[in-house]
Each structure stands twice: as structure tokens, then as C-alpha cells.
C-alpha positions in Angstrom: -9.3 -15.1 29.9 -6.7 -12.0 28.9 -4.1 -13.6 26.7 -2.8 -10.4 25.9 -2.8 -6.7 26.7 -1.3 -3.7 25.5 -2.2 0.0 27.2 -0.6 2.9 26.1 2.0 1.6 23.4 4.5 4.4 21.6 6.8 4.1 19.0 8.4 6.6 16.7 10.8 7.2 14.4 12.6 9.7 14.1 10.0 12.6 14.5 7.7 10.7 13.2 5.3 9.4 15.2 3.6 5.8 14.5 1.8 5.2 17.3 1.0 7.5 20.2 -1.4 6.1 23.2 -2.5 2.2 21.5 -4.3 0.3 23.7 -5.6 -3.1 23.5 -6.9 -7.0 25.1 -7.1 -10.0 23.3 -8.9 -12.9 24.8 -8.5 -16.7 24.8 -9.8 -18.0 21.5 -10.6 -14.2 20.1 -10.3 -13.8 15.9 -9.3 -10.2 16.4 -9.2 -8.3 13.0 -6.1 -4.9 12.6 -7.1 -2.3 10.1 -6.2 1.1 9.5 -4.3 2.8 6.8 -1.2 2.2 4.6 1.7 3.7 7.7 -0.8 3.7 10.3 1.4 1.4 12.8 0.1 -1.8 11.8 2.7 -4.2 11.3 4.8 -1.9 13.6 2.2 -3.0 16.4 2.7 -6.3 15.3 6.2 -6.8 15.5 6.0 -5.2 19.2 3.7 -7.8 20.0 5.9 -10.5 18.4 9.2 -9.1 20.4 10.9 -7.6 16.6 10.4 -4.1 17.8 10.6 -2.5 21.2 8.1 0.0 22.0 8.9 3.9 23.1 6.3 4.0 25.8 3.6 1.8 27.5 3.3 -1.8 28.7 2.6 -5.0 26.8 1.6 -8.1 28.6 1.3 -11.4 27.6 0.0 -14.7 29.8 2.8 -17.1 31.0 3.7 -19.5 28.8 2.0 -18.3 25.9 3.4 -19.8 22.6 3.5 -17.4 19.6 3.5 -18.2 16.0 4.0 -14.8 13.8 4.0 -14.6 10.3 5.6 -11.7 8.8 5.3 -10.1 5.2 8.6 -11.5 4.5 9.3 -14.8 6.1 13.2 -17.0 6.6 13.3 -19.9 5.3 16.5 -22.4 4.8 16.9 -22.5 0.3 18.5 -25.9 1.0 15.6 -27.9 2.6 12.9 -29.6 0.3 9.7 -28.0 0.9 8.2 -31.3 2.6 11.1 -30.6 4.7 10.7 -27.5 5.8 7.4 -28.3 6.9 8.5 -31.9 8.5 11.4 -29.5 10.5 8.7 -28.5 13.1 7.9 -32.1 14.2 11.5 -33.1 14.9 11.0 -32.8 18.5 7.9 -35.5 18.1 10.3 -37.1 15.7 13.1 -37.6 18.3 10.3 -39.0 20.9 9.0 -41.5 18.8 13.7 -42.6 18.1 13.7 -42.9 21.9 10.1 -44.5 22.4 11.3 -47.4 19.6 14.7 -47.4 22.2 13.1 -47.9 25.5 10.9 -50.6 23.7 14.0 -52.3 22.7 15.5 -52.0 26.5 12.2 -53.2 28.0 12.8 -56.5 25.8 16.0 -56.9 27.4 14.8 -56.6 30.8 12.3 -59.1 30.5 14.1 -60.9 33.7 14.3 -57.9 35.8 10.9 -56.5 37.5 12.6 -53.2 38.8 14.1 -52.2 35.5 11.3 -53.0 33.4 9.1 -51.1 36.2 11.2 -48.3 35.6 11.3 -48.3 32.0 7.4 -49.1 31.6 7.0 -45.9 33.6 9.2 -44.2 31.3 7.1 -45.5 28.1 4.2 -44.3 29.7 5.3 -40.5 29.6 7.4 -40.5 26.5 3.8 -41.8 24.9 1.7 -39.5 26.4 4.0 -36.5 25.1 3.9 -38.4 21.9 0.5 -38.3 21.9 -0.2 -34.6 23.1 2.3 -33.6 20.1 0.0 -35.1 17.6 2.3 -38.0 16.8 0.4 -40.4 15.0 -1.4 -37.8 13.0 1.5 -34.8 12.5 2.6 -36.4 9.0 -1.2 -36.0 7.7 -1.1 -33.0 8.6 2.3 -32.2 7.1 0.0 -33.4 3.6 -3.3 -31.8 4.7 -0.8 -28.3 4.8 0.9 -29.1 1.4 -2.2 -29.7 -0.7 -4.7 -26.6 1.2 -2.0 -24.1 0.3 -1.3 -25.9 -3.2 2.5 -26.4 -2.8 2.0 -30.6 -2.8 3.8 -30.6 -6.5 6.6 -28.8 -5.0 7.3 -31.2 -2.1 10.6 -32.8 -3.1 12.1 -29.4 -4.4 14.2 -27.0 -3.1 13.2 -24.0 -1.0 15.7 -21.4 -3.1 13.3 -22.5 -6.6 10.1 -20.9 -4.9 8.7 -17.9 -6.0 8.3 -14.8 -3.1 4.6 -15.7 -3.3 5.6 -19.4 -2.7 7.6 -18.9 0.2 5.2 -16.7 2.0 2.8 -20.1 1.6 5.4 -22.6 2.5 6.2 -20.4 6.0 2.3 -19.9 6.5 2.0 -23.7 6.4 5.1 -24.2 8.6 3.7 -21.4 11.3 0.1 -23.4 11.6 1.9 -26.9 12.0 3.8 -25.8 15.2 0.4 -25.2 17.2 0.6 -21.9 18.5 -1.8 -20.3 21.1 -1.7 -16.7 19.4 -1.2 -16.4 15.6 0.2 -13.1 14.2 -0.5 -12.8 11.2 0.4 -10.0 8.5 -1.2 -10.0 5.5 -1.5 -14.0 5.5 -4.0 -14.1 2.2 -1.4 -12.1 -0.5 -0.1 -14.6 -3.3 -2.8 -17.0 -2.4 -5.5 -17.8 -5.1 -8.9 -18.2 -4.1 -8.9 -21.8 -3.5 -6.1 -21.1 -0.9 -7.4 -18.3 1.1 -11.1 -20.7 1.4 -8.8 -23.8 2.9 -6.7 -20.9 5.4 -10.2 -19.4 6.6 -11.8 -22.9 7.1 -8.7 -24.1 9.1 -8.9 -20.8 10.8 -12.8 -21.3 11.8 -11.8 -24.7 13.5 -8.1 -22.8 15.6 -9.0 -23.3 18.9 -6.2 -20.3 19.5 -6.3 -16.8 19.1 -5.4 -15.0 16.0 -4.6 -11.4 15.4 -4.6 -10.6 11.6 -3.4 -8.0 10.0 -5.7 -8.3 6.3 -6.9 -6.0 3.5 -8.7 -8.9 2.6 -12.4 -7.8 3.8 -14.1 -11.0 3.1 -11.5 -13.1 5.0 -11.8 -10.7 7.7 -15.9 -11.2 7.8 -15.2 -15.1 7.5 -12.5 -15.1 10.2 -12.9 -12.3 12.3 -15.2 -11.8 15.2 -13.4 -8.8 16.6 -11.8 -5.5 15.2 -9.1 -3.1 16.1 -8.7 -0.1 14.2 -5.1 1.8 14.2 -6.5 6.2 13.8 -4.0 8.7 14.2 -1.5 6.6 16.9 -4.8 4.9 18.7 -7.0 1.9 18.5 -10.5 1.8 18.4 -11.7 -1.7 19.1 -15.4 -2.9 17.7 -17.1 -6.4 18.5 -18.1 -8.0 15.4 -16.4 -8.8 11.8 -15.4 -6.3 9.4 -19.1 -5.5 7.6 -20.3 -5.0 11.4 -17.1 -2.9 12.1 -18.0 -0.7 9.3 -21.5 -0.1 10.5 -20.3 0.7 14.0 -17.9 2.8 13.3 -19.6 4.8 11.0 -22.8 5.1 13.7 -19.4 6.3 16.5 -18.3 8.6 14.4 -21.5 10.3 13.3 -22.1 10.5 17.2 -18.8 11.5 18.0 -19.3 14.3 15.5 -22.7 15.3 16.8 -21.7 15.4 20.3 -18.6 17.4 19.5 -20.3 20.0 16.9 -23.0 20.6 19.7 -20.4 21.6 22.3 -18.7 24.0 19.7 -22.1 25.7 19.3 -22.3 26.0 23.2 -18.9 27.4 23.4 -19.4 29.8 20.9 -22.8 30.9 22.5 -20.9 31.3 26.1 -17.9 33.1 24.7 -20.5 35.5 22.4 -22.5 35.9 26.2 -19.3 36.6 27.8 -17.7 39.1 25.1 -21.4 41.0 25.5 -21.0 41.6 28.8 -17.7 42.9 29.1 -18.9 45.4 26.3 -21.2 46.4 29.2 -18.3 46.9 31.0 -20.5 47.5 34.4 -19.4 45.9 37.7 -22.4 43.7 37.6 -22.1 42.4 33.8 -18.2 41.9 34.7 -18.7 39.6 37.3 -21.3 38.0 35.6 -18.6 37.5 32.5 -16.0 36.5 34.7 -18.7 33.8 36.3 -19.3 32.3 33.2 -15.7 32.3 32.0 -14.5 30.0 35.1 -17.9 27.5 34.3 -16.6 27.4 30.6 -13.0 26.3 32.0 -14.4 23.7 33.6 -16.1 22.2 30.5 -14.1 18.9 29.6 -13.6 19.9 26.0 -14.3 17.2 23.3 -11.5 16.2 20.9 -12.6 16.7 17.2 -13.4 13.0 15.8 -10.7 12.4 12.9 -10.7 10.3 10.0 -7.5 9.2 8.2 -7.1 11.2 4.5 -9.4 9.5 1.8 -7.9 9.3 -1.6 -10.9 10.6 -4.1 -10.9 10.5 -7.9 -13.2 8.8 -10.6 -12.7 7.2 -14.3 -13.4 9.1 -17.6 -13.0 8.1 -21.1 -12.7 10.2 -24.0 -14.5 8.4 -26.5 -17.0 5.2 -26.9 -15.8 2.2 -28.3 -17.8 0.2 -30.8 -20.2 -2.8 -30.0 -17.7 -5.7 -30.3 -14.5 -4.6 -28.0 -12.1 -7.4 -28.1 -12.5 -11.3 -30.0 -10.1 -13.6 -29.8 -9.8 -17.5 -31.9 -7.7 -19.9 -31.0 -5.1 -18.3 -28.3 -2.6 -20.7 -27.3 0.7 -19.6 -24.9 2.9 -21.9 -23.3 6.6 -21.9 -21.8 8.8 -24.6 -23.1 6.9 -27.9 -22.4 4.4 -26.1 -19.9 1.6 -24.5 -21.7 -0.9 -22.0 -19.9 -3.7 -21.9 -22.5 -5.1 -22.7 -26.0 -7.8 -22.9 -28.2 -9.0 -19.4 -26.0 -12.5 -18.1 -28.0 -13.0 -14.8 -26.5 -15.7 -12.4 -27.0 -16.0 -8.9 -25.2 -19.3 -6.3 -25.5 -18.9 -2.9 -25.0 -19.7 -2.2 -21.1 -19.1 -5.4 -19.9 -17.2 -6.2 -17.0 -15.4 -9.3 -16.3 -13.7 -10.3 -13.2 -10.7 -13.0 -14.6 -9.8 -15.8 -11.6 -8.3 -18.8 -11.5 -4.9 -20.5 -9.2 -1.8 -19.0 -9.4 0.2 -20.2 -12.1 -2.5 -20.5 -14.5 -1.6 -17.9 -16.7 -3.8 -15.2 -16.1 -1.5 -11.9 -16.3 -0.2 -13.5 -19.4 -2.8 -13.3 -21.1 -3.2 -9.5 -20.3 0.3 -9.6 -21.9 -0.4 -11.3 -24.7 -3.8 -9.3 -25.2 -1.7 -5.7 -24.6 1.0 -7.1 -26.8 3.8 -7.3 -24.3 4.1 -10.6 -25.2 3.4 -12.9 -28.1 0.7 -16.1 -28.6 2.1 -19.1 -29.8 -0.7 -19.2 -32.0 -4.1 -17.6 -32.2 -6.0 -14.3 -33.2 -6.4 -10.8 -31.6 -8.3 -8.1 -32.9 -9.5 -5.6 -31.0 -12.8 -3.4 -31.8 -13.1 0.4 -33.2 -12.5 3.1 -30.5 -10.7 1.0 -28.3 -8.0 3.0 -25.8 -6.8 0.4 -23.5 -5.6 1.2 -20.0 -3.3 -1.2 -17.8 -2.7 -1.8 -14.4 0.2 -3.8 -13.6 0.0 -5.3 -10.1 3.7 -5.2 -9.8 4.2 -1.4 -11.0 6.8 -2.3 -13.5 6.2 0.4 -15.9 7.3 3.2 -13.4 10.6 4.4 -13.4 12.4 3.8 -9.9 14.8 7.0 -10.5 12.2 9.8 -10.9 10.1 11.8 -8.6 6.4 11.3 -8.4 5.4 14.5 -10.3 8.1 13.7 -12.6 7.2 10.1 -13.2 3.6 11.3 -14.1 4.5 15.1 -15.5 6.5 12.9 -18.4 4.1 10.8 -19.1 1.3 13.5 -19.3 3.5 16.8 -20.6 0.5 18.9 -21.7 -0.6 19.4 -18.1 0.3 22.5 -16.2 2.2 21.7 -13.0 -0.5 22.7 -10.8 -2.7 19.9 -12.9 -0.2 17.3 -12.1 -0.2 18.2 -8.8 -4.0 18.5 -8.4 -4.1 14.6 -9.9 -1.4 13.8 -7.1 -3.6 15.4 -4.6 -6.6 13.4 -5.4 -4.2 10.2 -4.4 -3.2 11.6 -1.4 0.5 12.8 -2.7 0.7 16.3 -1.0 3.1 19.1 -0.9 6.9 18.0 -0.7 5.9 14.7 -1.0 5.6 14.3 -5.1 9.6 14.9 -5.1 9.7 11.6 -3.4 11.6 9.3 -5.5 9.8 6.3 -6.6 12.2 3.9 -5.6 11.6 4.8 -1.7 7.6 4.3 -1.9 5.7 1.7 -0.4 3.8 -1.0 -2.8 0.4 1.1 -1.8 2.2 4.3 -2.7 3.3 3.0 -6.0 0.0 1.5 -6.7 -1.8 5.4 -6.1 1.0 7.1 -8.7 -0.1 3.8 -11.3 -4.0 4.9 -10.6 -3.2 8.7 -11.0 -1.7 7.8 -14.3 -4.3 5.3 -15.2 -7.1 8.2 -14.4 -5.6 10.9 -16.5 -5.0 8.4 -19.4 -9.4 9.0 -20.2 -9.2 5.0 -21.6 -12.9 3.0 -22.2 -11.3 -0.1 -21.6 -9.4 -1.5 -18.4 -7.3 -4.3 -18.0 -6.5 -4.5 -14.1 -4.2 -7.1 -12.8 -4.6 -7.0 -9.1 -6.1 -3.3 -8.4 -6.2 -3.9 -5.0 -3.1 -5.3 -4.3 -1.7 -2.8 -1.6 -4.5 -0.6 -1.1 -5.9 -0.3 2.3 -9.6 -0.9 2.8 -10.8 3.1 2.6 -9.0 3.2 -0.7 -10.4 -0.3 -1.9 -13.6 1.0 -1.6 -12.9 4.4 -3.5 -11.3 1.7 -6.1 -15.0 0.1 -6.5 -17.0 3.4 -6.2 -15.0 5.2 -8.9 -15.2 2.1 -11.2 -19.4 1.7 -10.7 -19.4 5.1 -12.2 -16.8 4.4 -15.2 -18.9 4.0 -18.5 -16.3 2.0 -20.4 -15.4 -1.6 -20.2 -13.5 -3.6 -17.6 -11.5 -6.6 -17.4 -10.2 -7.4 -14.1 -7.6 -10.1 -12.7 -8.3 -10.2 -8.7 -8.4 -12.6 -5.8 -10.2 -9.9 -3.7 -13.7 -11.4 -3.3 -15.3 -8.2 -1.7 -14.3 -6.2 -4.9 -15.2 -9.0 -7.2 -18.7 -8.9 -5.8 -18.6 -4.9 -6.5 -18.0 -4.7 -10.0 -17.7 -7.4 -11.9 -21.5 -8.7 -13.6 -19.3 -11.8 -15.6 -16.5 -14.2 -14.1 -13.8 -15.9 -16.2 -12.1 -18.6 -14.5 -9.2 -20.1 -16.4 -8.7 -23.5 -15.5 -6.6 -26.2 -17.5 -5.6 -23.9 -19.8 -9.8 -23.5 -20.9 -12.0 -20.6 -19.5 -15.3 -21.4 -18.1 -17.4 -18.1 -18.2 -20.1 -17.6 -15.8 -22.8 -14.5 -15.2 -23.3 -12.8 -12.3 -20.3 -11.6 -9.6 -18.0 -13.9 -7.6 -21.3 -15.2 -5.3 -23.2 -15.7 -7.9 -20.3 -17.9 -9.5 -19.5 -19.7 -6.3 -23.1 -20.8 -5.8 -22.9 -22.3 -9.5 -19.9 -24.2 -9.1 -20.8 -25.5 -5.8 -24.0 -26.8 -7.0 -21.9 -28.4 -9.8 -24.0 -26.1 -12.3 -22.6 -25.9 -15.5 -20.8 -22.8 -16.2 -23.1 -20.6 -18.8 -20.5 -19.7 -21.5 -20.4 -23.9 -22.1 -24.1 -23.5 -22.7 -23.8 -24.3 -27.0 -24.1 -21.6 -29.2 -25.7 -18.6 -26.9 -26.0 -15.6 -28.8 -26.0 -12.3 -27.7 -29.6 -12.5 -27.1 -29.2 -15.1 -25.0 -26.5 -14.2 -23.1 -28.4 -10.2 -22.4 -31.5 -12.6 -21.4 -29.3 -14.5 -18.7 -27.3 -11.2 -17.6 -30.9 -9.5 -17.4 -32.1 -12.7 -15.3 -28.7 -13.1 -12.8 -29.7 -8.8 -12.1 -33.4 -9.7 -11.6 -32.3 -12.5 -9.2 -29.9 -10.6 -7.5 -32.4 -8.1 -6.9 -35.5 -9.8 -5.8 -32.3 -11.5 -3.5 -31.5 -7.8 -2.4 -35.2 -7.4 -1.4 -35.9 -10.4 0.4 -33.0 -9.4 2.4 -34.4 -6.2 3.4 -37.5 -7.7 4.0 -35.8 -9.7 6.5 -33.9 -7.3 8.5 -37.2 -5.0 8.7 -39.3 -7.9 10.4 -35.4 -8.3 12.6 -35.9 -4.9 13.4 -40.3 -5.5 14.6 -39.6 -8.2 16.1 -37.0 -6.8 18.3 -38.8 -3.7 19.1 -42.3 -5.6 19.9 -39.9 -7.9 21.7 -38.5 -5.0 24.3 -42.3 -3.0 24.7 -43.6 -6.7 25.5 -40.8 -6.9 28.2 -41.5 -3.0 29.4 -46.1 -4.6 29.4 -44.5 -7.8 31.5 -42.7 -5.6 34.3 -45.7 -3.1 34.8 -48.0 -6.5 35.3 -45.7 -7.5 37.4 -45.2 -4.6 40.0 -48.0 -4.6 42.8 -48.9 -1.0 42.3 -50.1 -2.0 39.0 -53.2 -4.5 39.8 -55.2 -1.6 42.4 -56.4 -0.3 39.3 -58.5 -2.9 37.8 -59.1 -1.6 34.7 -55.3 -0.8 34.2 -54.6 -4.3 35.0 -57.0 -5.2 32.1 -56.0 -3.0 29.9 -52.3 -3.7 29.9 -53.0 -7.6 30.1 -54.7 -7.3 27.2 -52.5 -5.2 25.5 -49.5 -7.5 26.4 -50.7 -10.9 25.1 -51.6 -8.6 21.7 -48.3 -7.8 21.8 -47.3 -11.5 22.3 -49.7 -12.6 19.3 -47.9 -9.6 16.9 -44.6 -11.1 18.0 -45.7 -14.6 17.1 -46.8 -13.5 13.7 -43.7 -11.6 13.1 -41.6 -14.8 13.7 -43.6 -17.2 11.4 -43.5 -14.7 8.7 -40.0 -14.4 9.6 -39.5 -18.3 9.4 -41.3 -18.2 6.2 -38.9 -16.2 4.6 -35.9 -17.9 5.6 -36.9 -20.9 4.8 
């Protein structure tokens, strides 16, 4: 059943136009996935949806009745309330039936002498509990707990609201928004500020929503957990795909490569008519004119494809000037701590050339101050730091502090890189997407995506062998996340990286550090690999006593031989997916010949194609046991 359905949705601003001709349906129970770029009309198309915007042009429809939860980037919350509160507030209603359920319980006592009254009131008990019921009233303050311990805010419960960090907040009215019940979620970037163990508990609770959910997510391995349907915003219009987003990626890919096709072919055609045309007017006989003016009405006719566009792609890779020596960083004893509260000690770090690390653990744990501490932007409590020979260290910030609100773009990175001609400035800016009048934009007006491209110009005309990233991906859309990853498989230098983003995780890092209780665990391999380990309770390989370097090469040459013979098996899988679906259709096309009458005059046909068919049947049956084998 249509729960929703938009068809031909405008909106602009100004003169510029956001979205042009957007068309969509969502059905009952869909997990329906929005992508497109930073500005493509995302959350605008959200906020029509949610009633927050009004749209220019078009019609939106939405099934009677429909209750809508819609979670914005920035969310309203009362300071004053306790967090338990805040979540407890959307249960008052169940609250005030259970007051007047104890009530009537106490008036039925008192009419125990008066059959009509307590007829009356027995009948009102008998609703009041069923709404209780319906409103999940003996259960609702579980799952007030349940909601408090998934997105890790239980040891803020009795606190205020105002002490919550922005990332805090935008979990507390997450929880709040799932605890009313909705039919539709609308959800904008639900997974940023939540660690890893948070967005696993908000895509298993998702899995088991019995409503729909439209998500808005850069997040590509939440959307392949939670998604089973994708809407792409290109240019004003939606494109939908069946599928999650590693399917959508395929499709669209396979469309667009058609789309091309189809549309390059008809160009060729056109020009071939028009070069036929222009010939026979050079004739310039009666016969060759008519002929030209023939063909010239036919090509008029011709329903002319639109060009198949793609959104700009920002494109740009790492260099480094110099190598670094063998040993990059080592660190003994690193302890930091605020006040009372401390993050980390006894730290033992050690760092090869090349290597690259992927940093995780919850929020809070005191990942970006290490970065600080290692870049010296903030001192240990205690504890060693040397870095190797030939280090030049590069760092991201995931909030962009080091840029300067009151410049331009091209000034912001001319100053910092004064040796460059203005044209190679510009030509950086470029590779980023920052085009003509737009690098006199001042900073202070861009987006958190455009601010993250002028930190990754910078960052790629620094040349620096080693990376510390705190977030990369924070901001980026997808296409640009995956520029991200390709331009650091080809960087020859070292990388440390802090990141919740699973997908890029799994990309580029060949080592994970997870800092928990103030310790890190080290494990080999990428973020799978790591979550296979720790959910097999394996112990983490950097606990393994005394591995040397040996040792550690041996198991990083092992995890790549595993993950490669994994790589192949996979392969080998999809090719027998593949035989078995094609001997599958020509053993359908053998059944429906046997079956038409025509077919058994000829005996020797018949034969022939019997025979040939329960072959075919015997191949099939093969190609599923080897298929089972594998598997298994």
C-alpha cells in the first residue's frame, strides 16, 4: 500500500533552483534510502515531506492518518528536562491513562452495591485498558531504558538536557522520535555523532520497524544494512532503484552506461541525417530538395534523447615529498586525563612506515585527543613522543577549526601556500569542485562539506607522508567518499585515521586501534576483519606477548592471504549464481518447446530436446551442490 507519493515537486530559491520535476512513492513498510550530492535538494525534500517547507510546484500525498516522526540535523529539545525525562515526555498520554485507570478502579470499589454503575464503569475499564495496552503500557518504561542504553546516554539520565553536547542531543531526540511509534520515519543524517556501537543498535532496531523509513545517510554501510530501496536526487529529479546502496551503485552505473549508449547512437544518426540532408541541398535539384525536405520533417519527429548527466566529481590524489624512515612514530607510557576523568595511560605505541591504521572506539573515549596530543596541540600528563626521521605530518580536523571564517577560499588557501601562482591555487580549487566566482566565497558562509573540500585542498598541496585524519568523511557525500578512499589507496605514505564510517574503514585501513578503557587493543586486518574477531571473542593480536615485527608482517601477510582467498571464493560463487541462472532460463525455454504440440510430430526432435533438457536438468543439479559446497 502507497503511504506516500510525491510527483512533480519544485522548490527554489531565489534563482536557484533545488529541485525541478522530483517524483516519488513510498510503500507500507519500505526502508527507502535518499542520496545525491551536498545541495542536491535532500533535506529540502525532506522537510517538504515533513510539512517545514512548502513546495513551488507539484503534489505531495500522504495516506489518512499517517503519523510522522522526523528527525532533523538539528533537533528542539527543552534544556530543563533530565534526559530520562525527555524521553518519558512521549508516554504522558499512556501515563495519564494508567492516573485514570487506578481512578475508575477506585470508583468501581465504591459501587460495589450498584449493578448499573459498576456495569458502566467495568465498561469503561475495559477501553481505558485496551488503549493502555495498544500504547505499550506495561512495557513503554523498558523501552524508555532499552533507548537510553542502545544510544549510550543511560549515564546521563538524571542530568539536564542544556549539559549535552550537539552530538548528544541529536541522540537524545533520535531516541525520543523512535519511542513515539511512528508509521513513517524521516530521518536526516540519523548516524552522525554516533560511535559504532550506536549506529549497530539504531540499524538492528531499524531491521525489526514494522514502519516505513526514509533516510537521508552518507553512511553507505547503514544504508546496505537498512535499506531495501533507493532514491537518488540528479540535477532537480529522482531516480529510484530497488535494492540497498551496493545494489544501487551497480544499477545505476549499468542505466547510465545504457542511457549513454542509447543517447550517443542517436547523436550519430542525427548527424548522418543532417550530413544526408546538407548533401542534397548542395544538389540543389528539385528531386534532391524534396528528398531533403523529406528527411528533414522525419528528423523532426525523432523524440530527441536528453544527454544522461552526472553531478560534478571532485578529483585529486596524495603526494608526499619525501620518505620517512622505518620507525614513524613510538610512544611509552601516554597518559591524558581531565580533572578526575582520565581518557588514556600507559599508551605503547608503535607505527612502521606504510602502515595504515583506522583509530575507533565510543565517543568520549579520547580519540581526537590523542591526535592532539600526538600533533602537539595539546600536552600528555605523562608519557613519551618521538616521532621518526622524515616525518611531515598532515592533519585533518573534523571540525575545520584551523580555517579562518573571515577569508575567501582562494585566500584561505593562497596564504597558506604563497609560492603558488594564482592560477595554481585556483587549479587545486578546481580539483575540489570550487569553480569560478565561487573561491571569493567567504568561509564563514560554506557548508560543513564545503569546508571539509578547502581542508582536503590544503591537506593535498601540503605533499605530507604521514596522515592523521579525524573524521575524513564527515560531510562528504558518497561520490566524494569514494574519491576520499581511491586517492588514499594510491598515497604511498602512512595513515592514521579516526572514523566511524565502516565502508571507508574497510577501504583503507589494513590495522584497527580501538581504544577502550583508556587501553588500545590493536587488531590486523580492516573493520570486518576486526568485527569478526571480537565477536568470536578472539583476542585482539597486539595482546599477543612480545610479537616482533616479524611476527606482526607474518600475521598482516596472513589477514591479506585470507582476505584474498575470501575475495576468490566469492567470485567463485557469483560465477556458479550466474550458471545456474542461465542453465536455469535455457531449461525453462527446453520445458516450453516439450510442451507445445507441434513439437512431438517430429520424433526425433522430441528426442533430441528430451534428452537435451534433463542434461540440462543434471548440469543444474551439479551447479547447485557445488554451489552448496561452497557456502557451506
Amino acid at each position: 500500500m502507497i503511504i506516500l507519493s510525491l510527483q512533480g515537486i519544485q522548490k527554489s530559491f531565489g534563482t536557484h533552483e533545488v529541485l525541478r520535476d522530483a517524483s516519488l512513492t513510498l510503500q507500507e513498510g519500505e526502508r527507502m534510502g535518499l542520496v545525491g550530492v551536498n545541495g542536491s535538494g535532500k533535506s529540502t525534500l525532506m522537510k517538504i515531506i515533513a510539512g517545514e517547507e512548502t513546495a513551488d510546484g507539484g503534489s505531495l500525498s500522504i495516506q489518512k492518518g499517517l503519523k510522522i516522526g522526523y528527525l532533523a540535523q538539528q533537533a528542539a529539545l527543552i534544556p530543563e528536562d533530565t534526559v530520562q525525562r525527555t524521553l518519558e515526555r512521549v508516554f504522558d498520554p499512556i501515563v495519564a491513562l494508567e492516573n485514570e485507570m487506578r481512578a475508575t478502579e477506585q470508583q468501581m470499589a465504591e459501587a460495589a452495591g450498584d449493578p448499573e454503575r459498576l456495569r458502566q464503569l467495568g465498561g469503561k475499564y475495559d477501553s481505558l485498558t485496551r488503549s493502555f495496552e495498544n500504547g505499550n503500557g506495561y512495557g513503554w518504561r523498558s523501552s524508555v531504558q532499552g533507548v537510553l542504553a542502545g544510544l549510550d546516554l543511560r549515564k546521563y539520565q538524571d542530568q539536564p538536557v542544556s549539559i549535552l553536547s550537539g552530538g548528544e542531543r541529536t541522540r537524545l531526540a533520535l531516541g525520543k522520535m523512535l519511542l513515539s511509534d511512528p508509521d513513517l520515519l524521516l530521518l536526516d543524517e540519523p548516524t552522525n555523532h554516533l560511535d559504532l556501537k550506536s549506529i549497530a543498535w539504531l540499524e538492528n532496531y531499524l531491521r525489526d520497524w514494522k514502519g516505513a523509513v526514509l533516510v537521508i545517510s552518507h553512511d553507505r554501510a547503514f544504508m546496505d544494512h537498512v535499506c531495501n530501496r533507493m532514491a537518488e536526487l540528479l540535477t532537480g529529479n529522482i531516480e529510484t532503484y530497488s535494492g540497498n546502496y551496493t545494489e544501487y551503485l551497480e544499477k545505476r552505473t549499468a542505466v547510465y552506461e545504457i542511457r549513454m549508449k542509447a543517447w550517443t547512437l542517436q547523436q550519430k544518426e542525427i548527424a548522418r541525417e543532417e550530413a544526408i540532408i546538407a548533401t542534397y541541398r548542395r544538389f540543389n535539384r528539385e528531386k534532391s530538395i524534396k528528398a531533403a525536405e523529406s528527411r528533414e520533417k522525419r528528423l523532426e519527429k525523432i523524440e530527441r534523447l536528453e544527454k544522461p548527466q552526472e553531478e560534478g566529481e571532485i578529483h585529486f590524489h596524495f603526494e608526499t615529498r619525501r620518505r620517512t624512515g622505518e620507525d614513524v612514530l613510538v610512544t611509552e607510557g601516554l597518559r591524558k586525563g581531565y580533572g578526575d576523568v582520565p581518557l588514556f595511560s600507559e599508551l605503547k605505541l608503535h607505527v612502521r612506515a606504510g602502515e595504515r591504521i583506522a583509530l575507533i572506539g565510543d565517543n568520549g573515549t579520547g580519540k581526537s585527543t590523542l591526535f592532539k596530543c600526538l600533533i602537539a596541540q595539546e600536552k600528555p600528563d605523562a608519557g613519551m613522543i618521538r616521532w621518526g626521521a622524515g616525518v611531515d605530518i598532515g592533519y585533518y580536523d573534523q571540525h575545520q577549526a584551523g580555517l579562518d571564517d573571515a577569508k575567501s577560499i582562494l585566500d584561505e588557501v593562497w596564504d597558506r601556500f604563497p609560492r603558488l601562482e594564482q592560477y595554481e591555487v585556483r587549479g587545486a580549487l578546481g580539483q575540489f569542485l570550487f569553480t569560478g566566482d565561487e573561491v571569493f566565497s567567504p568561509i564563514a558562509t560554506l557548508s560543513g562539506g564545503e569546508k571539509g573540500r578547502v581542508a582536503l585542498t590544503e591537506l593535498m598541496l601540503r605533499k605530507d607522508n604521514v596522515l592523521l585524519l579525524d573524521e575524513p568523511t564527515n560531510h562528504l557525500d558518497m561520490d566524494s567518499r569514494e574519491v576520499l578512499e581511491e586517492a588514499l589507496e594510491g598515497f604511498d605514505g602512512t595513515i592514521i585515521s579516526i572514523s566511524h564510517d565502516r565502508y571507508f574503514i574497510n577501504r583503507f585501513a589494513t590495522k584497527i586501534w580501538a581504544l577502550e578503557e583508556g587501553r588500545i587493543k590493536e587488531y590486523l586486518g580492516n573493520y570486518d576483519d576486526y568485527f569478526a574477531k571480537v565477536s568470536r571473542d578472539q583476542a585482539p593480536d597486539g595482546d599477543l606477548p612480545q610479537m616482533t615485527k616479524t611476527a606482526a608482517d607474518k600475521e598482516k601477510k596472513k589477514s591479506r592471504e585470507e582476505q584474498r582467498r575470501l575475495k576468490e571464493e566469492q567470485e567463485k560463487l557469483k560465477t556458479l549464481e550466474k550458471q545456474i541462472a542461465e542453465a536455469e532460463t535455457q531449461a525453462a525455454g527446453l520445458e516450453a518447446r516439450l510442451a507445445q504440440p507441434e513439437t512431438w510430430q517430429n520424433p526425433d526432435e522430441a528426442a533430441r530436446l528430451t534428452k537435451e533438457y534433463h542434461e540440462k536438468k543434471a548440469e543444474i543439479e551439479r551447479l547447485y551442490d557445488a554451489w552448496t559446497e561452497m557456502e557451506e
